[in-house]
C-alpha positions in Angstrom: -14.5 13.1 -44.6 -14.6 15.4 -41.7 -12.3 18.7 -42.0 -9.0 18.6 -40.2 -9.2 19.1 -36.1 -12.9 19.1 -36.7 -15.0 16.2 -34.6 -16.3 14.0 -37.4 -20.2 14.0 -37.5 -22.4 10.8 -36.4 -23.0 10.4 -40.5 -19.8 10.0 -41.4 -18.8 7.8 -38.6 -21.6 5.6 -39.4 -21.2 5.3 -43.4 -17.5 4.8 -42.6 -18.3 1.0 -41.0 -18.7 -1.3 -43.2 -21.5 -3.8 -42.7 -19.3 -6.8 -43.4 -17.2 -5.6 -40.1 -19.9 -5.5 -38.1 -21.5 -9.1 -39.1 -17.6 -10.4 -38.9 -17.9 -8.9 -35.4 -20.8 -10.7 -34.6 -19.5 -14.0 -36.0 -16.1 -13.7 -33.6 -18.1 -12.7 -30.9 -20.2 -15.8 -30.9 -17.3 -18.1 -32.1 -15.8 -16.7 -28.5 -18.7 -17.6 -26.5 -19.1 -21.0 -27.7 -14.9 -21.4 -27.0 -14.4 -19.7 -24.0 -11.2 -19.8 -22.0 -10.2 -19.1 -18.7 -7.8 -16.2 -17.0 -4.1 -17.0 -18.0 -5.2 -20.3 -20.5 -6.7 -18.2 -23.5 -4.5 -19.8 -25.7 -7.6 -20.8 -28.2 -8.9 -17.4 -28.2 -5.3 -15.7 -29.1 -4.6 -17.8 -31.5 -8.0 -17.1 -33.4 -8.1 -13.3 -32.9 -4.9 -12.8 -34.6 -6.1 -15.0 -37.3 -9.2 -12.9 -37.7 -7.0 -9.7 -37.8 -4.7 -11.5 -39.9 -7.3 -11.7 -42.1 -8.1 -8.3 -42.4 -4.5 -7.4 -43.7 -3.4 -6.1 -39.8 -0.1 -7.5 -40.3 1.8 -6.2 -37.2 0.6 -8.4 -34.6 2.4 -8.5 -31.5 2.0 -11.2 -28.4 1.7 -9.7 -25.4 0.8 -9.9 -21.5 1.1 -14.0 -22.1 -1.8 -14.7 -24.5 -2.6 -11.1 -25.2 -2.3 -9.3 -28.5 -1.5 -6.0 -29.5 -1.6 -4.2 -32.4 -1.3 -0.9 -33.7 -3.4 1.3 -35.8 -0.6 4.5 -37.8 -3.0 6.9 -39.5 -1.7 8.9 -42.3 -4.2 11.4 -43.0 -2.8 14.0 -41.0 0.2 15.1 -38.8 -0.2 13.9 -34.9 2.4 11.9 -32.9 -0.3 10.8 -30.5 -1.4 7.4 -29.5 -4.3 6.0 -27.9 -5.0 2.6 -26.8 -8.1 0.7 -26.3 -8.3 -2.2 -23.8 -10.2 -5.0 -24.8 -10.6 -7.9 -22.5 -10.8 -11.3 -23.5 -11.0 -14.0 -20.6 -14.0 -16.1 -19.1 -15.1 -17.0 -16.2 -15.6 -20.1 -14.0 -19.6 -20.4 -14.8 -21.9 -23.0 -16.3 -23.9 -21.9 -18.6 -27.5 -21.8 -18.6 -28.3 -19.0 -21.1 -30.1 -21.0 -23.9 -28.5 -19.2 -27.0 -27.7 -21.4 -29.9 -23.9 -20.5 -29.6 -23.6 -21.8 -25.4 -20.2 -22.6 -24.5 -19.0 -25.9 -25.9 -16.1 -25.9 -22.7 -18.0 -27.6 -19.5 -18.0 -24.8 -16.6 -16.7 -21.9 -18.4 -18.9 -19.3 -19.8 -18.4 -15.6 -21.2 -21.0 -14.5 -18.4 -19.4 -10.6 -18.3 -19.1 -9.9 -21.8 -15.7 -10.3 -22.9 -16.4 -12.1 -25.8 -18.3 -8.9 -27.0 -15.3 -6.6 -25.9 -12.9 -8.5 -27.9 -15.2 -8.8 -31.3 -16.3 -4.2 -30.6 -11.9 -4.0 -30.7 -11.7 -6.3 -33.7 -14.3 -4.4 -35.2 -12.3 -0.9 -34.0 -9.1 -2.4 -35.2 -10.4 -3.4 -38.8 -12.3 -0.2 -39.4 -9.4 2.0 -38.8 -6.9 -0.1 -40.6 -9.1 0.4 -43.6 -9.7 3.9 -43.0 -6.0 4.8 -42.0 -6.1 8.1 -44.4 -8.8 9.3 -42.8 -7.2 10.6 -39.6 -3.4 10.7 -38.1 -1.8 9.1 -34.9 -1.8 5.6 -33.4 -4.9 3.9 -32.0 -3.1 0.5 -30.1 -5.6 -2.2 -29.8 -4.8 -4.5 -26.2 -6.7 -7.7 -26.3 -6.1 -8.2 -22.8 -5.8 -11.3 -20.9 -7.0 -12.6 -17.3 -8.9 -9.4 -16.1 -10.5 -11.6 -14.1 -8.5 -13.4 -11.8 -4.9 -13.4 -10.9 -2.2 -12.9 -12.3 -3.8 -9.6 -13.7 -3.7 -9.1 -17.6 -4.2 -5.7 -16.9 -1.0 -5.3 -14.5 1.2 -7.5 -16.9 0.2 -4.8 -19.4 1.8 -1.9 -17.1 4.5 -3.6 -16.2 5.3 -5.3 -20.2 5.5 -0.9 -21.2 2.9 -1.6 -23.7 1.7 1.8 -21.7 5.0 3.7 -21.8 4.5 5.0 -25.2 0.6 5.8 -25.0 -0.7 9.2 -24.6 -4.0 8.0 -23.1 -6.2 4.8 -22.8 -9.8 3.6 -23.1 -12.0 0.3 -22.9 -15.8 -0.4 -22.8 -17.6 -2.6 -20.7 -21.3 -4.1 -21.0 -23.6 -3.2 -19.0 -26.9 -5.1 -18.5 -28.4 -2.7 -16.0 -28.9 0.5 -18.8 -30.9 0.1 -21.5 -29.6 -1.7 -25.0 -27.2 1.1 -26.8 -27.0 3.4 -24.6 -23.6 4.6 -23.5 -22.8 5.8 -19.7 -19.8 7.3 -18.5 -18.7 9.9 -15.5 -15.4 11.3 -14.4 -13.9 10.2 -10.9 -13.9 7.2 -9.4 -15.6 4.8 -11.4 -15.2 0.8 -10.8 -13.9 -0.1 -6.8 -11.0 -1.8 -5.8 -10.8 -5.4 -4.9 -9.0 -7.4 -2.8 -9.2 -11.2 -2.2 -9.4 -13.4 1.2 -8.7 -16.8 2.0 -9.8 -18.3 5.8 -8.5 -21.3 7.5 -10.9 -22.3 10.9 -9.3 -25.1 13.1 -11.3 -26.6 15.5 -10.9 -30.4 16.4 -13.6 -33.2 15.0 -15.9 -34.9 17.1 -19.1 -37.8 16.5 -21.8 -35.5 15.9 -23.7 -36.8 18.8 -21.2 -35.3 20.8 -20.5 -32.0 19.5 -19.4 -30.9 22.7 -16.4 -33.1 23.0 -14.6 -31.3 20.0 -15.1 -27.7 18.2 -17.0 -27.7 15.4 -15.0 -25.6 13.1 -18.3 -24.6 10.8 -20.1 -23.4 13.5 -17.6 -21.5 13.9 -17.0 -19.9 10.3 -20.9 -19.8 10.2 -20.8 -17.0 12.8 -17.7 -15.9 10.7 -19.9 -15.4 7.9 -22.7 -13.6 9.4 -20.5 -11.1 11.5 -18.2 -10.1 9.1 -21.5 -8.3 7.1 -21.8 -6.2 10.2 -18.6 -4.4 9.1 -20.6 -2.8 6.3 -23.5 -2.4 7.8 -23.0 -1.5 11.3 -19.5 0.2 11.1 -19.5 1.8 7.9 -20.8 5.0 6.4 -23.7 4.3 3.5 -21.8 6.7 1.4 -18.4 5.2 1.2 -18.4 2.4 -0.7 -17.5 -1.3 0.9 -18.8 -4.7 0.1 -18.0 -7.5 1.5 -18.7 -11.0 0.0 -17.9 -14.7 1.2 -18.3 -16.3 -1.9 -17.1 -20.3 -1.4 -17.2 -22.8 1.8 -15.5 -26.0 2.1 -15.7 -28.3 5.3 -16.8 -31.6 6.7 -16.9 -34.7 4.6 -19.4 -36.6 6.9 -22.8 -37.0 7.6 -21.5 -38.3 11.7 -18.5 -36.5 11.8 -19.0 -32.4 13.0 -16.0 -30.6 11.1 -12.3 -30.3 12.5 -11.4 -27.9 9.6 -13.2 -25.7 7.4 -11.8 -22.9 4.6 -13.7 -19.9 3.0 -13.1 -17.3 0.8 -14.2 -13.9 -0.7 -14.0 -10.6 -1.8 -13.6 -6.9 0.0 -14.7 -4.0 -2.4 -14.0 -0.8 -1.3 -14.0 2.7 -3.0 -10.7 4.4 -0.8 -7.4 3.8 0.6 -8.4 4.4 4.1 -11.8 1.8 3.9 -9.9 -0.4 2.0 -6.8 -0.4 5.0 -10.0 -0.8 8.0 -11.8 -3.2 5.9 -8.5 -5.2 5.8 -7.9 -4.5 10.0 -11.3 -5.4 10.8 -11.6 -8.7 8.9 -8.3 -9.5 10.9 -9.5 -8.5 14.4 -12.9 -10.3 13.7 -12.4 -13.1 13.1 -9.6 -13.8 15.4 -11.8 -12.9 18.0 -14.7 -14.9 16.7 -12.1 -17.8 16.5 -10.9 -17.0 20.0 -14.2 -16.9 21.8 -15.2 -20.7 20.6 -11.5 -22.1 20.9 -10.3 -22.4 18.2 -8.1 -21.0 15.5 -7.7 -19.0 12.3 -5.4 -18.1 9.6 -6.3 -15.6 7.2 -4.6 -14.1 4.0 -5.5 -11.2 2.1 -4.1 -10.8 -1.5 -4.1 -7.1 -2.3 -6.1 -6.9 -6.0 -6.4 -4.4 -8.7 -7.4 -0.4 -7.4 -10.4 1.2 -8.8 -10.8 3.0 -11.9 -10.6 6.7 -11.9 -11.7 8.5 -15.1 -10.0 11.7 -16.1 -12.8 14.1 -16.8 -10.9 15.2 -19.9 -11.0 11.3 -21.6 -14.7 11.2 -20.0 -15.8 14.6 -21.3 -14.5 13.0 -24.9 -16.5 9.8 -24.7 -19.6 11.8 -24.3 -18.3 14.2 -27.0 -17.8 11.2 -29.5 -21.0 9.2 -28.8 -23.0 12.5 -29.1 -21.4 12.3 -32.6 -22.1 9.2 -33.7 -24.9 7.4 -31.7 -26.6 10.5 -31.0 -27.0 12.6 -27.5 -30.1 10.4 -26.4 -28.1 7.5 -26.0 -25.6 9.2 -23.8 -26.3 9.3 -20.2 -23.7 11.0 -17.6 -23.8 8.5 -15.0 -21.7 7.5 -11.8 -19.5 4.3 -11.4 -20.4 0.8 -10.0 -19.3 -2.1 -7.6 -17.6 -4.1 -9.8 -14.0 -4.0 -9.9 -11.9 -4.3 -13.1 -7.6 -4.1 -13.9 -8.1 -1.6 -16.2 -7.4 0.4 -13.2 -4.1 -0.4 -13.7 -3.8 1.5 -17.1 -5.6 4.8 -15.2 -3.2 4.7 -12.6 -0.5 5.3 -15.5 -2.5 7.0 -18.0 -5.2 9.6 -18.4 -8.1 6.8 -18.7 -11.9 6.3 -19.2 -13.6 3.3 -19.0 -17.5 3.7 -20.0 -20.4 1.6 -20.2 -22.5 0.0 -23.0 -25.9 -0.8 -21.7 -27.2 -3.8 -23.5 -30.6 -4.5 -21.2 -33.6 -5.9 -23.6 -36.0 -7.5 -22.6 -37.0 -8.6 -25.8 -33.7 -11.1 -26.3 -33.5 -11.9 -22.7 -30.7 -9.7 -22.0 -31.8 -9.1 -18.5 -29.5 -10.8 -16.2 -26.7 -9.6 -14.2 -22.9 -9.8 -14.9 -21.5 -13.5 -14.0 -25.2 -15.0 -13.9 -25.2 -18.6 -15.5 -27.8 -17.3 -17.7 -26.7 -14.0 -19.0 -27.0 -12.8 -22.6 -25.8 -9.8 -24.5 -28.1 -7.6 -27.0 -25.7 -7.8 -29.6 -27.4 -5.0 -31.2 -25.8 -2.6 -28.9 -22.4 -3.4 -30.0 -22.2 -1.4 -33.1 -22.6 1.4 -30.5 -20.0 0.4 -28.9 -17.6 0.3 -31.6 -18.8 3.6 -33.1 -18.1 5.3 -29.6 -14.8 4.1 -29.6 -13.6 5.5 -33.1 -15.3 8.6 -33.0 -13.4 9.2 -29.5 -10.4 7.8 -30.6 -10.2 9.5 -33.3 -11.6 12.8 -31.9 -8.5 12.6 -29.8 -6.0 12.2 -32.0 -7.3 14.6 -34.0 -6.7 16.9 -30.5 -10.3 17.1 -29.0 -9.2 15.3 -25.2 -11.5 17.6 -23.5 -14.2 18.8 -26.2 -16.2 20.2 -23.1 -13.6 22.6 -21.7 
């Protein structure tokens, strides 16, 4: 046992998890990915997480967010009247699966193709080691297995707006990361994920035969040039170093093979890493397309849904991750690196909360853990996990314990 207000070492951390958590961590996380759920309908994968923590004596288990969990962790090993909560995500996504694994998803179209299925099994894992270690440190760790993080309504701002934050001290979650190699862990303080908001695009032309175009307005030639000339407001109007993205990512028009399109709908995604892109990105979109529909005669309706913010890591709660993975996965495996594209409502919790949100990298070749995040045929090194989970007791605990910024 590590001496009071002392960081525990990377041996004790390590002899600590038992080897029956970590292969019941690997058996939920592949029960999840053959059963996954969509956002806001993870009724299935509630239901058998609390039995799973059920089973592991955990016997204040709360529902939360819709078909969220929550439990919480007391230790009683020494004075503290903190708490810290870890987020752990839980939903799928709208994906056919093409990995190969023997455990492929057994629900037609939905896949775990960003790893939630692994985040849910590394807080099960968290959540049964510290209930069986509860002498061993003092404070509350809450565990959040958090619905729909990825698509709306947001798990992550039901959780803000439930108070399952009011009470918390400070909050952390994991993600995987197939671009860094398998066990590492990468983390940075600042902004760290971008925010993203959501578009939806009505053209209106008037149908016509296709031998004579002319006599109506083709409504997908029209959202064709849509498509191409909104890129230009990232790469002709916008500075390489502030982050946008743009990304039209569904088109539905025309029905007929003689018939040139009186209607046609797109949507997508604008990614953008401050207030003021994020309000021109919004402007722009408006004032080019109208135009675009303008010029060719016909018209356009377009709604923007305002989405989740980005993360922003307190240097404090990032300065800790790297602390505790130094501790317990060793200071080769940790790698101070910046943020990414991606988005994630775990923003949310940093908006309330002095926050971190780190990275597991889980690239390996040799299991074919290669392929991006939401890519039909991507795969998890599930040898990285137990990395996971060790960086998120050592930091949890290290912070109840008082270390919040061990690098001050």
């Amino acid at each position: 046992m590590s001496k009071p207000n002392q960081p525990p070492s990377a041996s004790n951390i390590a002899l600590g998890i038992e080897a029956g958590i970590l292969d019941r961590m690997i058996e939920i996380r592949r029960h999840l990915h053959r059963h996954p759920e969509l956002s806001n309908r993870e009724a299935g994968t509630q239901r058998y997480l609390r039995e799973m923590l059920a089973k592991e004596g955990i016997a204040e288990i709360r529902y939360v967010a819709g078909y969220g969990l929550a439990v919480d962790i007391v230790g009683t090993g020494r004075p503290s009247n903190r708490k810290v909560a870890i987020r752990a995500d839980i939903d799928a996504l709208p994906i056919e699966e093409e990995s190969g694994v023997d455990f492929a998803s057994e629900n037609p179209g939905v896949m775990h193709a960003c790893g939630h299925d692994a985040h849910a099994a590394m807080g099960f894992a968290v959540a049964a080691h510290l209930h069986g270690s509860r002498d061993s440190f003092g404070g509350t760790v809450r565990l959040i297995f958090q619905p729909a993080e990825e698509d709306e309504p947001s798990g992550g701002k039901r959780v803000v707006e439930e108070g399952l934050l009011d009470d918390i001290d400070a909050a952390i979650c994991v993600h995987v990361d197939p671009y860094t190699r398998s066990g590492k862990v990468a983390v940075g303080s600042g902004p760290y994920t971008l925010a993203c908001d959501t578009f939806d695009v009505l053209v209106t032309g008037s149908a016509a035969h296709a031998a004579k175009p002319y006599e109506g307005i083709d409504a997908l030639t029209v959202a064709c040039s849509m498509v191409s000339e909104l890129q230009k407001i990232v790469s002709r109007e916008t500075d390489p170093y502030d982050p946008l993205v743009i990304s039209v990512t569904a088109i539905n028009g025309g029905n007929a093979y003689n018939v040139t399109a009186g209607k046609v709908a797109f949507k997508g995604t604008i990614r953008s890493g401050n207030d003021a892109t994020r309000e021109r990105a919004w402007r722009r979109l408006r004032e080019m397309l109208e135009g675009i529909a303008a010029s060719h005669g016909a018209s356009v309706k377009i709604d923007i849904h305002q989405g989740e913010p980005g993360v922003v890591n307190d240097a404090g709660m990032a300065a800790l991750i790297m602390a505790g993975a130094k501790a317990s996965i060793g200071a080769d495996n940790v790698l101070n690196m910046p943020g990414w594209s991606i988005a994630d409502d775990f923003a949310y919790y940093s908006e309330k909360i002095p926050s971190v949100y780190f990275r597991l990298g889980i690239r390996n070749e040799a299991v074919g853990s290669v392929y991006p995040l939401h890519h039909s045929r991507f795969r998890v090194d599930e040898a990285a996990m137990k990395n996971g989970v060790l960086t998120l007791v050592s930091a949890a605990t290290m912070y109840l314990a008082g270390h919040e910024n061990p690098g001050a």
